[in-house]
The first five atom37 places (N, CA, C, CB, O) and aatype in JSON, in Angstrom:
{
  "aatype": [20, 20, 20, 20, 20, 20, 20, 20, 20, 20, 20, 20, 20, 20, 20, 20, 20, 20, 20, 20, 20, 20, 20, 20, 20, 20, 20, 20, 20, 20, 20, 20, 20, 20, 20, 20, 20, 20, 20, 20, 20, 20, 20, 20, 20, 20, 20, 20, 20, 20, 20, 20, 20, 20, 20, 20, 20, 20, 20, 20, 20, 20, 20, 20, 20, 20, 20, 20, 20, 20, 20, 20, 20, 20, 20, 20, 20, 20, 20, 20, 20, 20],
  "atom_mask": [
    [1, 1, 1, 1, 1],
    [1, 1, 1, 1, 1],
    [1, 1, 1, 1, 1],
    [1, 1, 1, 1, 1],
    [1, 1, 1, 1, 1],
    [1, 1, 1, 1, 1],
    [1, 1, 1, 1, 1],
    [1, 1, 1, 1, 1],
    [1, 1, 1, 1, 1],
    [1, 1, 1, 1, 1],
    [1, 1, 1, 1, 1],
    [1, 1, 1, 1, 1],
    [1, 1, 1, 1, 1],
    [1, 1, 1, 1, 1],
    [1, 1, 1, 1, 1],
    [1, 1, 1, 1, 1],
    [1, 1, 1, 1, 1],
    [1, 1, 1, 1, 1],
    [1, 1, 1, 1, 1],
    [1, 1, 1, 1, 1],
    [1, 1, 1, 1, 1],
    [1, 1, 1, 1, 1],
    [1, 1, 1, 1, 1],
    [1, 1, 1, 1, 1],
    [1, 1, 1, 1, 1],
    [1, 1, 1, 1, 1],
    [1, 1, 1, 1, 1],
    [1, 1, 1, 1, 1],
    [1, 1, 1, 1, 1],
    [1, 1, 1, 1, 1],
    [1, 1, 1, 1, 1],
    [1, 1, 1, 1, 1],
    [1, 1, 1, 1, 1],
    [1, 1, 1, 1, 1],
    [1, 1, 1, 1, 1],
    [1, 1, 1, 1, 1],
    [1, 1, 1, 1, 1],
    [1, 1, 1, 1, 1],
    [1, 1, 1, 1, 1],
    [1, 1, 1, 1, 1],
    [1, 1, 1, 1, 1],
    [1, 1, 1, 1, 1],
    [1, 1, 1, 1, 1],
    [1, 1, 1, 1, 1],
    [1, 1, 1, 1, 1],
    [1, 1, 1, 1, 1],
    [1, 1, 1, 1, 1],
    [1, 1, 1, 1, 1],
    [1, 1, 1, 1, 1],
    [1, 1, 1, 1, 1],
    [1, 1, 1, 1, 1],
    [1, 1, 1, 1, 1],
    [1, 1, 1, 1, 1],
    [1, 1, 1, 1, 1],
    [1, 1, 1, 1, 1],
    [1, 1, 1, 1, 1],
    [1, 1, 1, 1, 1],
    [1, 1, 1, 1, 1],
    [1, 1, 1, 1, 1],
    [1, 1, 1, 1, 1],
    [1, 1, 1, 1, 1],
    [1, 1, 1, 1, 1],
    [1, 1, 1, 1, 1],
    [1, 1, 1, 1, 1],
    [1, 1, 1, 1, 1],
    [1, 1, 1, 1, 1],
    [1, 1, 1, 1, 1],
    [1, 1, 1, 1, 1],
    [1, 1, 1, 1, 1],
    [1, 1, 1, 1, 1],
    [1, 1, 1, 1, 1],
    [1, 1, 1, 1, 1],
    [1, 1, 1, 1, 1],
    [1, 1, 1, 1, 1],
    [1, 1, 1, 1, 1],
    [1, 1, 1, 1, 1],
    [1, 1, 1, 1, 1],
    [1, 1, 1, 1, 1],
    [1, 1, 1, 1, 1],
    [1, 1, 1, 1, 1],
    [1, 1, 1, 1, 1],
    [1, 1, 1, 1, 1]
  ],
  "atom_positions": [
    [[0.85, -1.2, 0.0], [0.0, 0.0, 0.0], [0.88, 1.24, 0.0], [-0.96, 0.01, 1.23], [1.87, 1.22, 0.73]],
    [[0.66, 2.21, -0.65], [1.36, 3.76, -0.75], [0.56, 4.75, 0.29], [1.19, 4.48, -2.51], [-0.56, 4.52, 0.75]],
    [[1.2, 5.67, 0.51], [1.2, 6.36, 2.01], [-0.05, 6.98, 1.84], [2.49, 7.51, 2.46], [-0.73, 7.16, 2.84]],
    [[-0.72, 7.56, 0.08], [-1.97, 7.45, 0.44], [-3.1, 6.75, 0.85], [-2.19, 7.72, -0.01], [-4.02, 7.34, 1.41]],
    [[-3.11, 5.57, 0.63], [-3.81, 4.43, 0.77], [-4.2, 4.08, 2.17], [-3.09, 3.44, 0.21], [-5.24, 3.66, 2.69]],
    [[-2.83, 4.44, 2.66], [-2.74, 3.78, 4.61], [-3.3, 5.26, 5.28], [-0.46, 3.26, 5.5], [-3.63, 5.11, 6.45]],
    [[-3.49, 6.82, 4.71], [-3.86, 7.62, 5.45], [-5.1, 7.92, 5.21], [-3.17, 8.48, 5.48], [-5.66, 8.85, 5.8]],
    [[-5.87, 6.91, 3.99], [-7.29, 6.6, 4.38], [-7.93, 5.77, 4.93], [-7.84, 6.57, 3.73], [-9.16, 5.85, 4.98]],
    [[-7.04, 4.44, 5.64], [-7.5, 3.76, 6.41], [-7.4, 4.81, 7.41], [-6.96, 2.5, 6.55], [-8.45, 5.27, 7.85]],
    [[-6.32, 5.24, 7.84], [-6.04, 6.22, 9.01], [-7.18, 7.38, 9.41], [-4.7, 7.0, 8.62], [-7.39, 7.93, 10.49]],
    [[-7.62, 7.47, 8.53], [-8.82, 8.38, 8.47], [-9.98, 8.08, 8.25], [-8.74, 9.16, 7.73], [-10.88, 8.83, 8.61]],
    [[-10.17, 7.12, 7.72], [-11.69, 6.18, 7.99], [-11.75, 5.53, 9.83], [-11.62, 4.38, 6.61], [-12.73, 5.39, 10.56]],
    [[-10.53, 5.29, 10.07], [-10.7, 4.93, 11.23], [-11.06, 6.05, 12.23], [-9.65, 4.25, 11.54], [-11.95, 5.83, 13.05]],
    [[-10.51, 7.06, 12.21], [-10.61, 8.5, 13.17], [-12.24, 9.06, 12.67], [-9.06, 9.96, 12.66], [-12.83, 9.95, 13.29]],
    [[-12.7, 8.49, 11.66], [-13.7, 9.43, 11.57], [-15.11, 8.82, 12.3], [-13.88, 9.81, 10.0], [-16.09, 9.44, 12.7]],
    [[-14.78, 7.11, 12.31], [-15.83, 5.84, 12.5], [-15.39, 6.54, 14.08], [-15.41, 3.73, 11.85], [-16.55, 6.43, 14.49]],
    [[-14.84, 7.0, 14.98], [-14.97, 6.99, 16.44], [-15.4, 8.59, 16.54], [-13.45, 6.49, 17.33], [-16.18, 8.56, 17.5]],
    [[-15.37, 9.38, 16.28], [-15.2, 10.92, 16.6], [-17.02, 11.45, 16.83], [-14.23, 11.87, 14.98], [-18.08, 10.88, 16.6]],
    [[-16.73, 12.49, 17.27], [-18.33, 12.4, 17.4], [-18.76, 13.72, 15.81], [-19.01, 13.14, 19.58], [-18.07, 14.68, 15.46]],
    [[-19.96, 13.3, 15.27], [-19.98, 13.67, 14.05], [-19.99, 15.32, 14.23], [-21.22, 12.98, 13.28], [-19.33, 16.07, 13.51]],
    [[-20.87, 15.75, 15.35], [-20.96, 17.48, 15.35], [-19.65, 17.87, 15.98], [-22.37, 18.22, 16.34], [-19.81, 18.96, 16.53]],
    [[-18.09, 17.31, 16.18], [-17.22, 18.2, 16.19], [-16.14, 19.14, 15.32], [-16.84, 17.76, 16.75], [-15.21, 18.68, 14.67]],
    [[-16.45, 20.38, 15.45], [-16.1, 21.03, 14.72], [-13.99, 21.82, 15.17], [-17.54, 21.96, 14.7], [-13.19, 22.54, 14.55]],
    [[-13.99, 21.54, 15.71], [-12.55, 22.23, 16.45], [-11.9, 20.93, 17.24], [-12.96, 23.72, 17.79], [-12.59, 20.45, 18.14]],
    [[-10.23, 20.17, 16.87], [-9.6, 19.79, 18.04], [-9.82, 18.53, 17.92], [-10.01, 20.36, 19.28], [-10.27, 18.17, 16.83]],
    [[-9.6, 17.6, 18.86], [-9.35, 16.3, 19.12], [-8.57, 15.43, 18.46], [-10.27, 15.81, 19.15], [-8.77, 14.58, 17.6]],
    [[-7.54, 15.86, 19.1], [-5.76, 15.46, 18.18], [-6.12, 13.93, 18.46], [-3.67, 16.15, 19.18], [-6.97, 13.41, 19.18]],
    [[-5.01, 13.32, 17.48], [-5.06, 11.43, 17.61], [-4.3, 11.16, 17.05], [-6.14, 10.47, 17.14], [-4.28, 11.6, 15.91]],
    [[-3.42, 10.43, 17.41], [-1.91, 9.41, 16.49], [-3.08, 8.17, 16.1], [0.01, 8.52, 17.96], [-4.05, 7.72, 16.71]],
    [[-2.55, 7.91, 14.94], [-3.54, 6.71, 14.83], [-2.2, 5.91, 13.83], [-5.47, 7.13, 13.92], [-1.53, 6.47, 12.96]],
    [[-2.09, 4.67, 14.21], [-1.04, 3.69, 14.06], [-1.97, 2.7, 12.63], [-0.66, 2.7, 15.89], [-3.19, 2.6, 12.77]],
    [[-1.48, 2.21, 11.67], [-2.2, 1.52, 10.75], [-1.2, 1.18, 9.67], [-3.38, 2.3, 10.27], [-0.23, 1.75, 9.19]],
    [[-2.01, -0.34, 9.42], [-0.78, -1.23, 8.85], [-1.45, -1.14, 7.38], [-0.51, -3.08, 9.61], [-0.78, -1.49, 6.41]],
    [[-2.53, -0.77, 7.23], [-3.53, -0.69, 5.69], [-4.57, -1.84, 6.27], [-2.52, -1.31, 3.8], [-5.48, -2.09, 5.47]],
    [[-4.6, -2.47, 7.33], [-5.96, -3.6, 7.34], [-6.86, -3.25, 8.31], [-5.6, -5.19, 7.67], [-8.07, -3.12, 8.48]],
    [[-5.11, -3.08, 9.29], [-6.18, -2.28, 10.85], [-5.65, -0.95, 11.04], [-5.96, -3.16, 12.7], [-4.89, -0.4, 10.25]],
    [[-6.21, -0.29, 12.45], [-6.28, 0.74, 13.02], [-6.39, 0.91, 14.41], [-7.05, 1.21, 12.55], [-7.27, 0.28, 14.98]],
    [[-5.65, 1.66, 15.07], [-5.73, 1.98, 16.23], [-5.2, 3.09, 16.81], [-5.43, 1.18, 16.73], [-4.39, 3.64, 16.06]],
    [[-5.4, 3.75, 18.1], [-4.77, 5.23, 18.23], [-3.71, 4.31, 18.89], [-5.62, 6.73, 19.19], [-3.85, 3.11, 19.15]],
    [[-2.41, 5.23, 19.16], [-1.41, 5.18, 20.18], [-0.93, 6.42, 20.28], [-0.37, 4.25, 19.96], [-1.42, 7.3, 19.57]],
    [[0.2, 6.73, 21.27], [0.69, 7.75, 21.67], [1.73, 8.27, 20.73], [1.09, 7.54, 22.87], [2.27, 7.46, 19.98]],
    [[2.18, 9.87, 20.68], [3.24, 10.61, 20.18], [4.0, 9.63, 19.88], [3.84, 11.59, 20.99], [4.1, 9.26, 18.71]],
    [[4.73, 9.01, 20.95], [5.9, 8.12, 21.16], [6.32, 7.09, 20.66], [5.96, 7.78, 22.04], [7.47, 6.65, 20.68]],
    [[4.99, 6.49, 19.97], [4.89, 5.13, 19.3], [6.1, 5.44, 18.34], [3.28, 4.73, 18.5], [6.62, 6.43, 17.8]],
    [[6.29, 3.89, 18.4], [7.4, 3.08, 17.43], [7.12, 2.44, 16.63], [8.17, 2.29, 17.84], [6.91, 1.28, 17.0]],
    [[6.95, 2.7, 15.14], [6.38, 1.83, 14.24], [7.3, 0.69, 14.16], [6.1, 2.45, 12.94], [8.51, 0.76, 14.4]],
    [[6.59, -0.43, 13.76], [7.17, -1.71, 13.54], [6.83, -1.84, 12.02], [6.56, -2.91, 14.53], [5.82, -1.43, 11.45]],
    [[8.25, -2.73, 11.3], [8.05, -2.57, 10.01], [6.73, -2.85, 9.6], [8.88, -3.26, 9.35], [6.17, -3.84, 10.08]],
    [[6.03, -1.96, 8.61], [4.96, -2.27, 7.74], [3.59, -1.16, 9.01], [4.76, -4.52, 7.49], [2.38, -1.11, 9.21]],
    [[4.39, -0.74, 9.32], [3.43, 0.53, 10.14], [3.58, 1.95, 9.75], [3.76, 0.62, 11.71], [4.65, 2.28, 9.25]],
    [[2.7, 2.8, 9.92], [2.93, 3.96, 9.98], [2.29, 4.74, 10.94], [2.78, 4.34, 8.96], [1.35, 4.18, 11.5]],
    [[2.57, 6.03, 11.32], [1.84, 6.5, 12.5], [1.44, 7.78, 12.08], [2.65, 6.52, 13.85], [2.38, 8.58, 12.06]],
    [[-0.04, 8.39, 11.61], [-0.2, 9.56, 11.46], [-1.07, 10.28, 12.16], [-0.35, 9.7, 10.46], [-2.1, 9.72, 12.53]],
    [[-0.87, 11.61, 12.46], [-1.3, 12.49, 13.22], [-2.69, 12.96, 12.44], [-0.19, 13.54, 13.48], [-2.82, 13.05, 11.22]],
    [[-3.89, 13.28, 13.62], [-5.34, 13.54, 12.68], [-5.61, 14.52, 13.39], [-6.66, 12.43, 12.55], [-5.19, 14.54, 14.54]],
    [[-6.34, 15.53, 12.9], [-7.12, 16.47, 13.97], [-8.19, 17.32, 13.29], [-6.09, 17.51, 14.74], [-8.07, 17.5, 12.08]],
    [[-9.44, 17.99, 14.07], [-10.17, 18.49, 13.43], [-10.1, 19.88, 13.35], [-11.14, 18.08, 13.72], [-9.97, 20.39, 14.46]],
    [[-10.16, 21.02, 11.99], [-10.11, 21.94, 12.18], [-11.52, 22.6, 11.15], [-8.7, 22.23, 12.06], [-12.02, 22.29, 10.07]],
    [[-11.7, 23.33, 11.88], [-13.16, 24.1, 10.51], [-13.83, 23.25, 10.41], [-12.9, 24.55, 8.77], [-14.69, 23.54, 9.58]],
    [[-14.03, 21.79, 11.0], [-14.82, 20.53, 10.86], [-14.53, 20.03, 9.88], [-16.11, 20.56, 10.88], [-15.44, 19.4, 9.34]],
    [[-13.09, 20.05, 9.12], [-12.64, 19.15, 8.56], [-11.37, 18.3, 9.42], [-12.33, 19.73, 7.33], [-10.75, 18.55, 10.45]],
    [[-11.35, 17.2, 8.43], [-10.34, 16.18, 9.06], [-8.54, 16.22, 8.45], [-11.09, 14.55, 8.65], [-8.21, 15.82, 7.33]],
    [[-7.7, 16.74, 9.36], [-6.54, 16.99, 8.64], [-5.9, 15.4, 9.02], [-5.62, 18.51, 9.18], [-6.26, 14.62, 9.9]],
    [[-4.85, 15.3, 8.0], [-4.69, 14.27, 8.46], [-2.85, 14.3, 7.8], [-5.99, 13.12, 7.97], [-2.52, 14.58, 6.65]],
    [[-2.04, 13.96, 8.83], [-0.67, 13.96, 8.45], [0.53, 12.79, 8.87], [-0.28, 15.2, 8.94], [0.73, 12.52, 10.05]],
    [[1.07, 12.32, 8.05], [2.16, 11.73, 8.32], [3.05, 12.03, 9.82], [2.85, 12.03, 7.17], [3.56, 13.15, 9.94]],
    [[3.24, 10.93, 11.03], [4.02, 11.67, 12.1], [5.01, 10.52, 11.69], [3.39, 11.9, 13.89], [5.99, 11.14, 11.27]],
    [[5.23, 9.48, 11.6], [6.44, 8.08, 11.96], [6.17, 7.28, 10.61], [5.99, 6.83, 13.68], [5.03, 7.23, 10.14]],
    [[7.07, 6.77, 10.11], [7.67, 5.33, 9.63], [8.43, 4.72, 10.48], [8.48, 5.34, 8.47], [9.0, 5.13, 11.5]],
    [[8.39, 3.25, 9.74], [9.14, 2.73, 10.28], [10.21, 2.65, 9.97], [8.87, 2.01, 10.46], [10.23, 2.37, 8.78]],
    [[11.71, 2.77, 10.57], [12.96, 2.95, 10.73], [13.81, 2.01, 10.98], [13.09, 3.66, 11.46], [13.96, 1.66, 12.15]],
    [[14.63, 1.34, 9.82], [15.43, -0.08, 10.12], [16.88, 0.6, 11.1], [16.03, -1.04, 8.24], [17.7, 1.51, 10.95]],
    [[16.57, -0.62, 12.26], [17.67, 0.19, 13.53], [19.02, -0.02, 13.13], [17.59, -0.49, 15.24], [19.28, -1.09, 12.58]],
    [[19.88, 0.78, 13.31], [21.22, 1.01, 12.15], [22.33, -0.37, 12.92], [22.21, 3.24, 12.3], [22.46, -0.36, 14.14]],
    [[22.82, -1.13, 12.34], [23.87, -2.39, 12.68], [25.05, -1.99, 13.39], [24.41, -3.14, 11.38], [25.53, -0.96, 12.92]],
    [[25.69, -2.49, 14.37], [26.91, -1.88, 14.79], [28.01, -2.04, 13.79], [27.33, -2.42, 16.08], [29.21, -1.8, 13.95]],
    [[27.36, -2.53, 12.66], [28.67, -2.92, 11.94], [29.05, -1.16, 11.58], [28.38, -4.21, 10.28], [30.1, -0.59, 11.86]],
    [[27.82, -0.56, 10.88], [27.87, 0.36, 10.66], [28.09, 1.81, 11.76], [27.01, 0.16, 10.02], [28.47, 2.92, 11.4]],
    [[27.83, 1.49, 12.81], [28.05, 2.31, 13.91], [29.34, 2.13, 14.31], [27.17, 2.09, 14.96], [29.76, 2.94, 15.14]],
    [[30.29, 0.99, 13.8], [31.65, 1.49, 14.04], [32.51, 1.82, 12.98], [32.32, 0.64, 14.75], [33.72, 1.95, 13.18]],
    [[31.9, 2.0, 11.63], [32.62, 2.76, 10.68], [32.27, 4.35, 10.72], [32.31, 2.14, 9.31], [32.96, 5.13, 10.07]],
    [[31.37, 4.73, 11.36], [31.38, 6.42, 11.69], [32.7, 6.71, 12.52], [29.91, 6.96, 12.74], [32.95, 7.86, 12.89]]
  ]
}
């Protein structure tokens, strides 16, 4: 799936919980692999094949933005050639 694809699951999911008359606010990390969905915190750590994007409502629309990929953790092989 391409990063648009996963930030309309990301956003079908934020919109199926939210309450329909809000118009201002209610920030949400929402974590999604393209099948499922769920919120987690700022902090989250995507695991490969995740992404984590930030949603919020403004003017009573739904913004919706890229916060995390996932990040292959660098090898010491390579941490001792720096």
């Amino acid at each position: 799936m391409d990063i648009i694809e996963l930030s309309k699951v990301a956003k079908d999911y934020y919109n199926s919980v939210k309450t329909p008359s809000l118009k201002q606010g209610w920030e949400k990390y929402v974590l999604t692999d393209g099948k499922t969905a769920l919120f987690v915190g700022a902090a989250y750590q995507p695991k490969k094949g995740e992404v984590v994007f930030y949603l919020v409502v403004k003017n009573k629309n739904v913004l919706c933005q890229l916060h995390k990929t996932y990040e292959e953790p660098e090898s010491s092989e390579k941490n001792n050639q720096k």
